[in-house]
MOPAC internal coordinates of N, CA, C and O (Angstrom, degrees):
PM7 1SCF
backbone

  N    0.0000 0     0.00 0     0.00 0    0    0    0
  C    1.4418 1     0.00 0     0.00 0    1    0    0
  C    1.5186 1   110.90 1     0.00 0    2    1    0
  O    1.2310 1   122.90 1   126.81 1    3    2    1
  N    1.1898 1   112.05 1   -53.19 1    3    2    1
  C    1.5021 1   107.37 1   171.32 1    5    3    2
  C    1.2795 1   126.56 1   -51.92 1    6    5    3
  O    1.2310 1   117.56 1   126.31 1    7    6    5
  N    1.2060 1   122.24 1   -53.69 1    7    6    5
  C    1.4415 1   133.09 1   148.63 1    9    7    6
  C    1.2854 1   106.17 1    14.56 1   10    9    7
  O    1.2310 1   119.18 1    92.84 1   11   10    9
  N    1.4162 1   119.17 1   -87.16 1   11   10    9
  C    1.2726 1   156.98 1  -160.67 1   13   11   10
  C    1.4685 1   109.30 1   -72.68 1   14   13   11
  O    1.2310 1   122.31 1   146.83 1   15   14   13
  N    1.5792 1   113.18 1   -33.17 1   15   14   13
  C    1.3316 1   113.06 1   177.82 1   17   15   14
  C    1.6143 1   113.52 1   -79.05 1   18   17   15
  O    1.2310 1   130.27 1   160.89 1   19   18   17
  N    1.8455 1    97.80 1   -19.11 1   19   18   17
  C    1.5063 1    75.41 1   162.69 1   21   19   18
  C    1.4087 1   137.25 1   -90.68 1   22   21   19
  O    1.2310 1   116.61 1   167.11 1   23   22   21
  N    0.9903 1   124.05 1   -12.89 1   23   22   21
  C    1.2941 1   135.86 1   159.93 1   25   23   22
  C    1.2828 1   110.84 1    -0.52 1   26   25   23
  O    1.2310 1   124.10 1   108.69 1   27   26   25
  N    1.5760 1   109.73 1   -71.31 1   27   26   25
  C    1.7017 1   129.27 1  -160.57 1   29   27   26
  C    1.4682 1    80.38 1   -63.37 1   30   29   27
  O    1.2310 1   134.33 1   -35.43 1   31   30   29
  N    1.8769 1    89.89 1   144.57 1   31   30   29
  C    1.3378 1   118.50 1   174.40 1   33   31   30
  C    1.8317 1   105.80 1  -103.36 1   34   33   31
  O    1.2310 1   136.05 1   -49.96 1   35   34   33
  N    1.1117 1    86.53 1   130.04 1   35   34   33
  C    1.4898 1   106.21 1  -145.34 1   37   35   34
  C    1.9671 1    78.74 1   -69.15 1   38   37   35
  O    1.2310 1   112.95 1   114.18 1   39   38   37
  N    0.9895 1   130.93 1   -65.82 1   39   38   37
  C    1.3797 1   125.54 1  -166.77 1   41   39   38
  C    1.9658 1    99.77 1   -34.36 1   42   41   39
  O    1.2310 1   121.32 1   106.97 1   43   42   41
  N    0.9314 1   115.07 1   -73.03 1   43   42   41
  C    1.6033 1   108.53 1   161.16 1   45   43   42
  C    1.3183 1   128.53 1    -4.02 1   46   45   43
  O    1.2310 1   121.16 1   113.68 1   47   46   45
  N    1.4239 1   115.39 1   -66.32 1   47   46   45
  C    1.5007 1   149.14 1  -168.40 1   49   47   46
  C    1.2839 1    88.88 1   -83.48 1   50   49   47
  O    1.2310 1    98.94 1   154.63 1   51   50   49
  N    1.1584 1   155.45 1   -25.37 1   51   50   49
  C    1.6966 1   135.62 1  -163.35 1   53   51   50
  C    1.8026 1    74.94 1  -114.31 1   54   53   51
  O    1.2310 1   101.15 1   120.81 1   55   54   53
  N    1.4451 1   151.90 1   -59.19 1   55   54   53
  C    0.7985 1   154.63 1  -140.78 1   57   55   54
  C    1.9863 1    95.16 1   -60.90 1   58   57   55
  O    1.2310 1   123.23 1   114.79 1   59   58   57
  N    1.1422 1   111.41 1   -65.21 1   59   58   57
  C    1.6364 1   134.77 1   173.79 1   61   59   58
  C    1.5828 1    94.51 1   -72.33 1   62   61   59
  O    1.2310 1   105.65 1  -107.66 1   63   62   61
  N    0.3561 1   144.21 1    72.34 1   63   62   61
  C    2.0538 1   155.17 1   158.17 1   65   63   62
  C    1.4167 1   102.90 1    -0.31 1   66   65   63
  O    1.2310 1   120.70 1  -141.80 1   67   66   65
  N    1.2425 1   116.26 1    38.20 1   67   66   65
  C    1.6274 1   117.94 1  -165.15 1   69   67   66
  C    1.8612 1    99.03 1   -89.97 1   70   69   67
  O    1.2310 1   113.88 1   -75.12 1   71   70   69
  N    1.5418 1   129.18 1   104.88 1   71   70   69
  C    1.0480 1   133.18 1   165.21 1   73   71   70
  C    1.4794 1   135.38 1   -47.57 1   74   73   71
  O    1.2310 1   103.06 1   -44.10 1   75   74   73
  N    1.0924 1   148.71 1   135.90 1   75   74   73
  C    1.3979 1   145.29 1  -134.92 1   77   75   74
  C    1.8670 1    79.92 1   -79.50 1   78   77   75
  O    1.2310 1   122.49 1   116.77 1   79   78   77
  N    1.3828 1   112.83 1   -63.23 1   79   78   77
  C    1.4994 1   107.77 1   175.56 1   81   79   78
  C    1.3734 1   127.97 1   -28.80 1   82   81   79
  O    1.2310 1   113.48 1   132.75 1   83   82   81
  N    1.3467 1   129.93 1   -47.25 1   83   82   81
  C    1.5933 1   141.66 1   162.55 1   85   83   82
  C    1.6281 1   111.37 1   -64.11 1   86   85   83
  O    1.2310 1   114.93 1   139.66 1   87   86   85
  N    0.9884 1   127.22 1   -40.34 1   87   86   85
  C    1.5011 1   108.47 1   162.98 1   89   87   86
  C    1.1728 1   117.60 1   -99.15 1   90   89   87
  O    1.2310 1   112.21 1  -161.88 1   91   90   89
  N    1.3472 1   132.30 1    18.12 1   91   90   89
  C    1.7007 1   121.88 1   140.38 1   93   91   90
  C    1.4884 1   100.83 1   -77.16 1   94   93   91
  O    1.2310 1   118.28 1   166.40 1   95   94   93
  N    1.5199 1   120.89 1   -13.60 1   95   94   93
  C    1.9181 1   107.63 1  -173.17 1   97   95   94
  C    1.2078 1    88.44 1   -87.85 1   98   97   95
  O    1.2310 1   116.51 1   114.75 1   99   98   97
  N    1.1770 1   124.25 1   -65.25 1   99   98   97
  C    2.0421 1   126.50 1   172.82 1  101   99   98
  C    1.1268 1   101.92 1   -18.65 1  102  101   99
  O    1.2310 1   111.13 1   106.63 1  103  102  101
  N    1.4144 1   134.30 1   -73.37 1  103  102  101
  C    1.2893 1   134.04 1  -174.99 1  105  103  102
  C    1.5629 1   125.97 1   -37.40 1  106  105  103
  O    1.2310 1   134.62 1   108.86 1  107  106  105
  N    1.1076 1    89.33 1   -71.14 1  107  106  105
  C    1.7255 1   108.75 1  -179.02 1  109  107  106
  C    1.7019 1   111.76 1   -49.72 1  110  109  107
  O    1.2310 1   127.50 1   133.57 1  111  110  109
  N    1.5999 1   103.16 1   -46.43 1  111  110  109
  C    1.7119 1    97.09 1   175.79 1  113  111  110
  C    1.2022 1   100.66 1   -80.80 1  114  113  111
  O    1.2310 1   104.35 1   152.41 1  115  114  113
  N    1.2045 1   146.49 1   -27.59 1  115  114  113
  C    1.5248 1   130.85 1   161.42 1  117  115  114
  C    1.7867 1   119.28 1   -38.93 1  118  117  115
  O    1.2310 1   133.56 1   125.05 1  119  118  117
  N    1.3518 1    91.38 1   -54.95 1  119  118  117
  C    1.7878 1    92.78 1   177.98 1  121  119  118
  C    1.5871 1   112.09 1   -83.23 1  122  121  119
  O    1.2310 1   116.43 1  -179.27 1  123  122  121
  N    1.3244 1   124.39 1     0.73 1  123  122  121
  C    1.2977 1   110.32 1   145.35 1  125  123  122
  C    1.6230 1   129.35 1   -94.47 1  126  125  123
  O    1.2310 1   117.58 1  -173.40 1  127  126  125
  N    1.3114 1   122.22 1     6.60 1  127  126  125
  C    1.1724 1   130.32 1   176.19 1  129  127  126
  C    1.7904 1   106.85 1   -96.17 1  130  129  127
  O    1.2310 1   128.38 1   156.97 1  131  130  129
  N    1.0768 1   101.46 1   -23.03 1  131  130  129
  C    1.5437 1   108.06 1  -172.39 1  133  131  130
  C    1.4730 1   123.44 1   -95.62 1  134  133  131
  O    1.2310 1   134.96 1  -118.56 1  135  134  133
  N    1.2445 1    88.67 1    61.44 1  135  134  133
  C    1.9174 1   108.20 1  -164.83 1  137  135  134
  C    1.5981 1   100.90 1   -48.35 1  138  137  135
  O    1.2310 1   102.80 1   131.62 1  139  138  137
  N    0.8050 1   149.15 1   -48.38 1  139  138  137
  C    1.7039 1   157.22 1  -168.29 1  141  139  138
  C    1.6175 1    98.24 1   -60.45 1  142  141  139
  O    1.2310 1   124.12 1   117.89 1  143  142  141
  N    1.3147 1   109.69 1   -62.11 1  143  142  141
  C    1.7361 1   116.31 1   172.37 1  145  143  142
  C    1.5191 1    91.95 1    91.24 1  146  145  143
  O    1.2310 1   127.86 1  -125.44 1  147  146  145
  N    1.2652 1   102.48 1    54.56 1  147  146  145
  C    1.6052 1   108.90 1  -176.98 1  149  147  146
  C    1.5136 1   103.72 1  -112.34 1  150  149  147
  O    1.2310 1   109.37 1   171.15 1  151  150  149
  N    1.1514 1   137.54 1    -8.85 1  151  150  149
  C    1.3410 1   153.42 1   137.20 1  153  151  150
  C    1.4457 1    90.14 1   125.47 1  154  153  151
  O    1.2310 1   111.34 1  -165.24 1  155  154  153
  N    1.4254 1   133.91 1    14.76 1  155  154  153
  C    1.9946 1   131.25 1  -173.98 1  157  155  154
  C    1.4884 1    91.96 1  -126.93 1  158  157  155
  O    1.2310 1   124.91 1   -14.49 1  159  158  157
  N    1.8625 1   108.17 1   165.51 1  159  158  157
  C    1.0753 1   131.40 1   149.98 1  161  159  158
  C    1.2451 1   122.43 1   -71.46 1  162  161  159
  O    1.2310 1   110.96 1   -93.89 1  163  162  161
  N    1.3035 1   134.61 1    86.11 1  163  162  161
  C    1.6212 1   120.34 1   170.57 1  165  163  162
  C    1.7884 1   105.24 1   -58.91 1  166  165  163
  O    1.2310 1   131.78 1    -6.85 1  167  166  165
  N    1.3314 1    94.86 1   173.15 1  167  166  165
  C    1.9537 1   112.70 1   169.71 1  169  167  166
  C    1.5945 1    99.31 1   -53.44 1  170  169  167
  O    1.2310 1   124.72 1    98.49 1  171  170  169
  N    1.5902 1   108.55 1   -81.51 1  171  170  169
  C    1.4563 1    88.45 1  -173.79 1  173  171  170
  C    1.6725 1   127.72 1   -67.99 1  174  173  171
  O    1.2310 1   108.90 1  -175.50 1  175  174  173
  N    1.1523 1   138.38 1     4.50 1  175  174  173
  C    1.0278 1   112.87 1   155.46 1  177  175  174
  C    1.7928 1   123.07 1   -94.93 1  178  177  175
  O    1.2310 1   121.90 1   176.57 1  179  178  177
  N    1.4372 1   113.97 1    -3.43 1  179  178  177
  C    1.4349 1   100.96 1   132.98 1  181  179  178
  C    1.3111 1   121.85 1   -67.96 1  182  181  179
  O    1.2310 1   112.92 1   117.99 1  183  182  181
  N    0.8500 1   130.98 1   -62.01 1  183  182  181
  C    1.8367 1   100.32 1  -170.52 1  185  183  182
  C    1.2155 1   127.74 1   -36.46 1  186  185  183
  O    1.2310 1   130.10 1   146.13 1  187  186  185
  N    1.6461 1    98.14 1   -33.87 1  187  186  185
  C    1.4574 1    99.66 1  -172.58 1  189  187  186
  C    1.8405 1   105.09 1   -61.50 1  190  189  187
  O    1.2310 1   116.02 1   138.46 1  191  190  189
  N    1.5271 1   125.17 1   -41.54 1  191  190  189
  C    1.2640 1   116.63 1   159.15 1  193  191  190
  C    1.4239 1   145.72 1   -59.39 1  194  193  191
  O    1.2310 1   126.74 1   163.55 1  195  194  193
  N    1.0799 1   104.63 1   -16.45 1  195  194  193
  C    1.3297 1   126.33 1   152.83 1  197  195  194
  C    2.0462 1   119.59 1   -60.70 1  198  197  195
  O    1.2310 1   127.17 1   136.79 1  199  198  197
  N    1.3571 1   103.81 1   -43.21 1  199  198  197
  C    1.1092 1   113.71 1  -155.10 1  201  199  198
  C    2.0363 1    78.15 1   -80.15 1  202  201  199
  O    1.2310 1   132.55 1   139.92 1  203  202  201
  N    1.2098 1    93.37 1   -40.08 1  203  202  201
  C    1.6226 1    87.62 1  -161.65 1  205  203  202
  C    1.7433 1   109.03 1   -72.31 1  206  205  203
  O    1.2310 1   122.96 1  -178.12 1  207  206  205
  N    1.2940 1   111.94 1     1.88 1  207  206  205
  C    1.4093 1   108.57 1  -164.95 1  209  207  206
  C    1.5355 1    92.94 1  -112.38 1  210  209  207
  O    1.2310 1   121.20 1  -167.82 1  211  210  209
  N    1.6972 1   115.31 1    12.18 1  211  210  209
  C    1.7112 1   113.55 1  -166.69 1  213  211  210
  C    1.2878 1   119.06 1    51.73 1  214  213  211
  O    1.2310 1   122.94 1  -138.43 1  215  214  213
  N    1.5139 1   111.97 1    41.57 1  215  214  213
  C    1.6270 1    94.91 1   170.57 1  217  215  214
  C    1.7376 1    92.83 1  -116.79 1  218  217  215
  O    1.2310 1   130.30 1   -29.94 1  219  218  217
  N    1.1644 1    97.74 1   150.06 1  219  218  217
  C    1.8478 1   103.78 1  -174.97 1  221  219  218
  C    1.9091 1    81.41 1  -108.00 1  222  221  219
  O    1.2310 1   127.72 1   -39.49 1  223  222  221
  N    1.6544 1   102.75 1   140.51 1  223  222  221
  C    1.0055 1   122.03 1  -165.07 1  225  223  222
  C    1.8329 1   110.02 1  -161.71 1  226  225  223
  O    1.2310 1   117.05 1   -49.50 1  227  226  225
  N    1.1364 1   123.22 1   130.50 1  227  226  225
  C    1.3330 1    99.41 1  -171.96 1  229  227  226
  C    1.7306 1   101.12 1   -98.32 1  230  229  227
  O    1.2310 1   117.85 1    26.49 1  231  230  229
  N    1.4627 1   121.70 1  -153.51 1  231  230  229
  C    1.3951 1   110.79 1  -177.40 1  233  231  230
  C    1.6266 1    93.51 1  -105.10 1  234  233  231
  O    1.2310 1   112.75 1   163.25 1  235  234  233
  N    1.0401 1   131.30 1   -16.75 1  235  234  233
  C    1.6448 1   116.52 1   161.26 1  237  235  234
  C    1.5973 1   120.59 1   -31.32 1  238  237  235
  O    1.2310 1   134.76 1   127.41 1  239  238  237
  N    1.8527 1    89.06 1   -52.59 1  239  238  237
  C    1.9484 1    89.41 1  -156.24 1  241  239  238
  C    2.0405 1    88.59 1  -102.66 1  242  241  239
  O    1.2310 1   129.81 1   178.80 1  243  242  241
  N    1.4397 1    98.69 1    -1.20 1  243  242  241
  C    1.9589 1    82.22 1   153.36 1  245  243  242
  C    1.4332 1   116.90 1   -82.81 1  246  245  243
  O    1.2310 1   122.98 1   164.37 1  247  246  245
  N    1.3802 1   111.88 1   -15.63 1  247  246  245
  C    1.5908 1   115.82 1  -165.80 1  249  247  246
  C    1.5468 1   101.64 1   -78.75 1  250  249  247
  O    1.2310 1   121.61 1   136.00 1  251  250  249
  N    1.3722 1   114.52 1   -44.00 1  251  250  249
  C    1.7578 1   141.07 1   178.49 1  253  251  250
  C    1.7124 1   101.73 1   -52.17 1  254  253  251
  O    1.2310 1   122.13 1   136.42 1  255  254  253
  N    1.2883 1   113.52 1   -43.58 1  255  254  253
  C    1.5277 1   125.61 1   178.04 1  257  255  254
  C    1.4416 1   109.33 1   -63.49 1  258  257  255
  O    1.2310 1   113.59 1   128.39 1  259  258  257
  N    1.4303 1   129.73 1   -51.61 1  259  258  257
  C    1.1786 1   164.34 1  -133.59 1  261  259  258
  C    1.9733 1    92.53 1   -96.65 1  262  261  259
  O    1.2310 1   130.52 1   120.14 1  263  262  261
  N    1.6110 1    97.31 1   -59.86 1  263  262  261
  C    1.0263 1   102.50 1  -165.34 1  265  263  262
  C    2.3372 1   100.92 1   -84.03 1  266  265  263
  O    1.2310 1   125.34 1  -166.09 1  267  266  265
  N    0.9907 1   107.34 1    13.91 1  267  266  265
  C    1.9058 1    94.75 1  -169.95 1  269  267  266
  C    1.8836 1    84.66 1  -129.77 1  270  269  267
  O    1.2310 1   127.40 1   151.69 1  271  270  269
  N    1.3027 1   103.36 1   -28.31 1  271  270  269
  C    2.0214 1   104.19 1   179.76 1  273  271  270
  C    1.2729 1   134.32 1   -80.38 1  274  273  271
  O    1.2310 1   128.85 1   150.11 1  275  274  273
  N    1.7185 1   100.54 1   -29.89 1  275  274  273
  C    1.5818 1   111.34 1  -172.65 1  277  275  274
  C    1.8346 1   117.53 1  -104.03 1  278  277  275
  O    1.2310 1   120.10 1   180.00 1  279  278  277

């Protein structure tokens, strides 16, 4: 997990007021969404966050997300 937390470029992270506490939570639900452990979001395991956050969404407008976010 840390690994990964270092990644983020900290000028970024102080820029977005993002607290060291909030991206260990970022983190952690990232690596539980990422069932494969391939270090990415595929489509279906967004939905599956989607599904868990109650938003009904089909895979068109995850693909639309996918395609304007990544």
């Amino acid at each position: 997990m840390y690994l990964l937390l270092e990644d983020f470029d900290e000028a970024i992270v102080e820029k977005e007021g993002v607290t060291p506490e909030e991206l260990e939570t970022f983190q952690s639900t990232f690596m539980e969404l990422d069932y494969d452990c391939n270090g990415q979001l595929a489509l279906d395991e967004i939905k599956v966050l989607m599904i868990v956050l109650g938003e009904k969404v089909d895979e068109e407008e995850i693909q639309m997300l996918f395609d304007e976010y990544d």
